[in-house]
N, C-alpha and C positions, 0 to 999 in steps of 0.2 A: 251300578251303572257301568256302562262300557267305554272305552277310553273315551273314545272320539265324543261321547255323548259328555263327560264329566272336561273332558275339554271345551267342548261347547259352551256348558254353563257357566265355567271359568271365563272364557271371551265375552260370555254375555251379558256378565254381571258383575265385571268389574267397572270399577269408578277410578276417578282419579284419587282422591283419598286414601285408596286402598295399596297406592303405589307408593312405595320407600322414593325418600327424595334422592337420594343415589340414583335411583331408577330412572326417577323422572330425569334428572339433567344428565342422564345415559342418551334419554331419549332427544333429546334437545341439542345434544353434542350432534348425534347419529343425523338428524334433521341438518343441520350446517353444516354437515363434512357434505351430504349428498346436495344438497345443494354449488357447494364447490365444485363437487363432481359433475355437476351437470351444467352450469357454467363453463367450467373444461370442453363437455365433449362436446359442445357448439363446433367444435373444430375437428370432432371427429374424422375419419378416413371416410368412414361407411354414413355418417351422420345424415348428409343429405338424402341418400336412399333410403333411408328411413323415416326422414320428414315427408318426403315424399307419398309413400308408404302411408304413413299415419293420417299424411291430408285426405288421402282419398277412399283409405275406413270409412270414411262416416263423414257427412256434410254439418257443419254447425260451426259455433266459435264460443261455445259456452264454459271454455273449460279454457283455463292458464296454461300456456308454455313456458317453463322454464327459464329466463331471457330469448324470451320470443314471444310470438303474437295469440290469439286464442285462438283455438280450433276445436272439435268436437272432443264431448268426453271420454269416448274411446280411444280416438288420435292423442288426444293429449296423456293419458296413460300411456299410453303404450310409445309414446315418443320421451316424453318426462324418466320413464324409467329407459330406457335407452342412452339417454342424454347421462344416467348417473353412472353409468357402467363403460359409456363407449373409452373413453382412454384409460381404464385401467389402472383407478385406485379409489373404487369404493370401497365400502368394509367388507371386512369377512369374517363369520363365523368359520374357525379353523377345523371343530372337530367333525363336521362335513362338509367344511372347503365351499361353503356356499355365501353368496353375495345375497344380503339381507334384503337393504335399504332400497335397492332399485325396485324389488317387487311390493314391498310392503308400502314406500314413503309417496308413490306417485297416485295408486288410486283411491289411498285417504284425502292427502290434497284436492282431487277431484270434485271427491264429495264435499268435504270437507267445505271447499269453495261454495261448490252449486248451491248449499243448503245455506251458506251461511253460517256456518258455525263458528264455536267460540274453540279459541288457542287449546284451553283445558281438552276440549272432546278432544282435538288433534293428538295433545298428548296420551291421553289414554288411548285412542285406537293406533298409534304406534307401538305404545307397549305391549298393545294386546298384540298386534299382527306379527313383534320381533320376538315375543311370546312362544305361539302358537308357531312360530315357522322352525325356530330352535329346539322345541319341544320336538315335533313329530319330527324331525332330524335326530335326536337324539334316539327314536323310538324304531329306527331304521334302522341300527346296530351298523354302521357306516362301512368298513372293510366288509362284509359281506353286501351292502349296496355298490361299492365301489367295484368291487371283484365282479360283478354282474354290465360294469360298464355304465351304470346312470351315473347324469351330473346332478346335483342338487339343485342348482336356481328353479329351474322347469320343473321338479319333480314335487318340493316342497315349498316352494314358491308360492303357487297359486292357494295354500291352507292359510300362509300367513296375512294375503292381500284379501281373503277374503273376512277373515277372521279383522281387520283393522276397519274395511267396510261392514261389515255386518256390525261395528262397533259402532258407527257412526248414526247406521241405522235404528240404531235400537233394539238388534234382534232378541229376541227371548233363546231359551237355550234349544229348544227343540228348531227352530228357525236357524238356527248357528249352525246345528249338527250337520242337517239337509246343504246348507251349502256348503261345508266342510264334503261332502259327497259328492256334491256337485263338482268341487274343486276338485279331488281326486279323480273324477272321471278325466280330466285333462291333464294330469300330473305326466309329463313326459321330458325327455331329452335325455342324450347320452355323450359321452367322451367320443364317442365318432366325428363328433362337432372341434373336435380340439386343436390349436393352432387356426382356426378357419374365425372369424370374427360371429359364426353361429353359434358360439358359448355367450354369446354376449347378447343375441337373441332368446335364448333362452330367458333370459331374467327380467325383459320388458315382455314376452308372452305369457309368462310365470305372470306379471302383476297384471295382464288383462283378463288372463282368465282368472283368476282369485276375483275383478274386479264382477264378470260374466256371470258367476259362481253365486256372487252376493244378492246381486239384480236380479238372477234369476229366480233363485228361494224367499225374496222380497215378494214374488208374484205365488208366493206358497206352491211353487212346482216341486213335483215329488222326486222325492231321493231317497238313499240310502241314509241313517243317523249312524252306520255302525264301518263306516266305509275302512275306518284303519286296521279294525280285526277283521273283517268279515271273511269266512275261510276260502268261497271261492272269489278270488279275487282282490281283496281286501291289502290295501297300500303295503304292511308290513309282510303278509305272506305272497306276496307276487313279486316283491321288490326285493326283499330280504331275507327269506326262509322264515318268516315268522317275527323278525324283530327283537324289540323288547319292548313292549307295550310299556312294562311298567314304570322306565322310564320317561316316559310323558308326563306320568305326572308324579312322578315323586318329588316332595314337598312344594307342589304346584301352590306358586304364590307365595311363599315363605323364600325361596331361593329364586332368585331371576336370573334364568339362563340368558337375557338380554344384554346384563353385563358384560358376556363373556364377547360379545359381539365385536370384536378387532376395528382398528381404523389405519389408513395408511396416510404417511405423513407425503410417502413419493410415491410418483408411479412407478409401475411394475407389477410383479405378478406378485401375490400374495404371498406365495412359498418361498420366493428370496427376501422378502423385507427384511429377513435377518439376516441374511448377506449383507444387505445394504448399511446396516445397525453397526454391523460388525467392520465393516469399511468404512465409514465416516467415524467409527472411534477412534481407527487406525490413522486417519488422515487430521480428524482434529488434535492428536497428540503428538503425531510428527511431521514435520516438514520434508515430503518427500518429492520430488522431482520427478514428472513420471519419465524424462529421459533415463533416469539412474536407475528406473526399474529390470530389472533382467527377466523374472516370472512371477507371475499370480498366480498361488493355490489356492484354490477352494472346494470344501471337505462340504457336502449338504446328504438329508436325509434322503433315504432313495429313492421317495414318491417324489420329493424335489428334484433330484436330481434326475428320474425320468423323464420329469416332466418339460425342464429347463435348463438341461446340461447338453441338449442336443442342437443348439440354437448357437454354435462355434461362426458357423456363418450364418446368418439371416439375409430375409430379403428384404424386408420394407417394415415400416413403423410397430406391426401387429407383432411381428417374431423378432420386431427390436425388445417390443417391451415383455416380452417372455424369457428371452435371453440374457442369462447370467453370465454371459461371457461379454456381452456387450454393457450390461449395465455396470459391471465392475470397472471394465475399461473406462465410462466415460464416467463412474466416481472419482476413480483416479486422473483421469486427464482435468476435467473443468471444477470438482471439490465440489458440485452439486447434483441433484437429481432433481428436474422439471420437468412440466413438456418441453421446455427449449430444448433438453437432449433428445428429444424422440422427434423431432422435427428432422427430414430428407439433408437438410446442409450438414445436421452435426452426423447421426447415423450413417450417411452418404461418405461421411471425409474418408479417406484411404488410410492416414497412419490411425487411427482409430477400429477401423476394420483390421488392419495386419496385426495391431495391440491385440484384440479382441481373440482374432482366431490362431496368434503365434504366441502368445505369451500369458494368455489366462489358461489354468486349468481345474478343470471342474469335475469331483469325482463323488463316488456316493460312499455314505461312510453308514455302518450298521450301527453305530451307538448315537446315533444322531436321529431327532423325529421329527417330524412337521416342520416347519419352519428355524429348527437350529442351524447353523453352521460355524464353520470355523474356517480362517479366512489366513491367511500368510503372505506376506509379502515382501518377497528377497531382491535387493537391489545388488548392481553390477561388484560392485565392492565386495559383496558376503554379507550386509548387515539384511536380520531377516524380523523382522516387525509382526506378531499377531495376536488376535482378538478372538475371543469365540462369545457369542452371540446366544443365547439361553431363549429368551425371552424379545423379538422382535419390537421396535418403536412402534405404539401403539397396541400394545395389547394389552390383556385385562392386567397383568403383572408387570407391565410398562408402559401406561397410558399416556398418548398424546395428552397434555395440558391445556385448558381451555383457551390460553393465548395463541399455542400452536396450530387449534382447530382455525379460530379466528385470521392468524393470516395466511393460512392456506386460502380461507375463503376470497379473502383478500385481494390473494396473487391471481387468483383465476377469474374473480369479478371484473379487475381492472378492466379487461378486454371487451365488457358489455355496460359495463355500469361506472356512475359516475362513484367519486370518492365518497360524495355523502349518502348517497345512493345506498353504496356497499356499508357505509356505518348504518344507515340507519334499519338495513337488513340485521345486522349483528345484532343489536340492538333488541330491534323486536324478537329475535329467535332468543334472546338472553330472557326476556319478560314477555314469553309465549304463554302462560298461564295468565296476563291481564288482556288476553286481546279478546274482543267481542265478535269477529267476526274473523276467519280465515283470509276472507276477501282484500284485506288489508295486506295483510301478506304477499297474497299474490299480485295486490295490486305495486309493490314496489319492486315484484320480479319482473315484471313487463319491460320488454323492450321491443320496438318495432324494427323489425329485422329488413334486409334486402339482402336480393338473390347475386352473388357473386359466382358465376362459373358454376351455374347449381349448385353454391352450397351456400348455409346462408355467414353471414358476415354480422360480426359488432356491429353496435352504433351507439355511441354517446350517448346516453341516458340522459335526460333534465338538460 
């Protein structure tokens, strides 16, 4: 069989049973961080333009908002994953730098909801869709993806949201393949978008069209089964000179590349969380004053530091939270990393600014990859403090801890939800394999929202 087809059948016919329980409460973790997330970006910059956006997709109210109200099921996808992405600390899968949860976790929920389903199907069509979306990322052989300029949410995106609906639906494997086709006809976005709040479109257009993809092959419309090899055209030889097909499925089932799926404990960009790792080790061990600081060094990989070593000055919240010269400064000035830092009053302050672009520096170092760095910090005196960072907070080889998911959740519910509200969310995502209906769930995310200066605002829950 052909990949995309033996992929297929893998999506199609997996159960939950057949999931290692590591997996499953991977899956379960991954579900309550993006929920965090999307609780968070209620406050987004862009957020309103995109509710916006989303209301008037498609007329209905059949389908859950995230702490908000219902709106069509198209709107609510495509706002849902927006809402997980917009400030900038959902997961990421590191070895194509791609944001998982916002495409895959918004239009299972959808269905999930409409149909009434049980905790369990949720489960498994997560698995499946963080599955299938890390899989053909992997089959993309990345640095020549990357060298060609695509981003991954948009590209591989819409194979994992379809692949988590067509789980829901029941598809059989030839029904999987077709919309795996279907999704790759829409597999798009590139790093042209970068620095611009449209990498962050990408990842809720990625989970509509997976969503489009799935609905569509449900109506048996024809497609390709063979979309990832196919040679004119076909996702790995158009995207990447060919790929590595056989990557997709090597020991497909037996190894879950869904573990390797990252989560962020702070916002920021992905590529610094080990900046960040490496500066609160620095700060929790010694008592440092940032008057007494004279410079900050910091040593990051070079795609890192392409990426976020250019952001000395910033201008507003987007290229605050990109900015390693900014996020180290306001580790060091306030000892934490929230949205409070990425809010106009802390970002805006001037000796923060002058910290940032006189006294951080930021260079790239060749023995350093992905997300490593190594961090220095020499005070007026001579004494010089530092840390290097391997493995970022929250990765598969330093995972955030279930307590730590929980009060991230926590810290960002507060703002839409009451206290019991937010436990008893915890709660059910804790014992998501006894619920009998989705609807449950989403009926404890609802908040009825109001319009403040166009954008929408908390409101006390219960």
């Amino acid at each position: 069989m052909e990949v995309t087809q033996i992929l297929g059948k893998f999506a199609a016919t997996l159960r939950y049973d057949d999931i290692p329980s590591r997996a499953r409460d991977h899956c379960k973790n991954l579900l309550l961080d993006a929920l965090a997330c999307a609780l968070a970006g209620r406050f987004g910059e862009e957020t309103h333009q995109v509710a916006a956006f989303a209301s008037a997709l498609a007329h209905g109210r059949e389908s859950g908002v995230i702490g908000g109200e219902p709106i069509s099921l198209a709107g609510a996808t495509l706002l849902n994953a927006y809402l997980v992405t917009a400030v900038t600390m959902c997961d990421v899968y590191r070895p194509t730098l791609t944001h998982i949860t916002p495409e895959v976790i918004p239009p299972a929920l959808a269905i999930a909801e409409r149909d009434g389903l049980s905790g369990r199907d949720l489960i498994t069509a997560i698995a499946v869709g963080c599955e299938v979306t890390t899989r053909v990322g992997l089959g993309l052989d990345y640095p020549r993806f990357r060298a060609r300029g695509w981003h991954g949410p948009g590209v591989i995106g819409p194979f994992g949201a379809a692949a988590a609906v067509g789980s829901l639906l029941r598809f059989d494997a030839e029904t999987m393949a077709r919309a795996f086709g279907l999704a790759g006809s829409q597999a798009a976005g590139t790093f042209a978008a970068w620095g611009t709040p449209t990498v962050k479109f990408h990842q809720c257009r990625g989970a509509l069209s997976g969503l489009m993809a799935a609905l569509l092959a449900q109506q048996q419309f024809v497609a390709t089964r063979e979309f990832l090899t196919a040679k004119d055209g076909g996702l790995f030889n158009a995207y990447a000179d060919g790929g590595k097909a056989d990557a997709v499925i090597a020991e497909l089932g037996v190894r879950w590349e869904l573990e390797q799926i990252a989560l962020r404990l702070w916002p920021s960009a992905s590529l610094i969380q080990g900046m960040a790792t490496a500066l609160f080790d620095i700060v929790g061990k010694h008592a440092i004053a940032c008057a007494a600081v004279r410079k900050v060094r910091i040593a990051l990989s070079q795609g890192a530091c392409a990426m976020h070593g250019g952001f000395r000055i910033y201008k507003a919240k987007f290229e605050a939270l990109l900015s390693a010269h900014y996020t180290a400064a306001v580790i060091l000035h306030d000892g934490a990393l929230t949205l409070e830092q990425f809010e106009p009053g802390r970002y805006n302050d001037p000796k923060l600014r002058r910290f940032a672009a006189e006294q951080v520096e930021v260079r790239a170092e060749g023995s350093l990859e992905g997300s490593q760095a190594i961090v220095e910090v020499e005070t007026a005196a001579g004494a010089v403090f530092s840390a290097r960072c391997e493995y970022p907070l929250g990765s598969y080889e330093n995972p955030l801890s279930r307590a730590q998911i929980e009060q991230k959740f926590r810290t960002y519910a507060k703002n839409a939800l009451s206290e019991a509200r937010a436990n008893d969310l915890v709660g059910a995502v804790g014992e998501l394999e006894h619920f009998a209906s989705i609807r449950e769930l989403m009926t404890l995310l609802h908040v009825p929202a109001r319009s403040h200066a166009g954008q929408p605002t908390a409101t006390a829950a219960e």
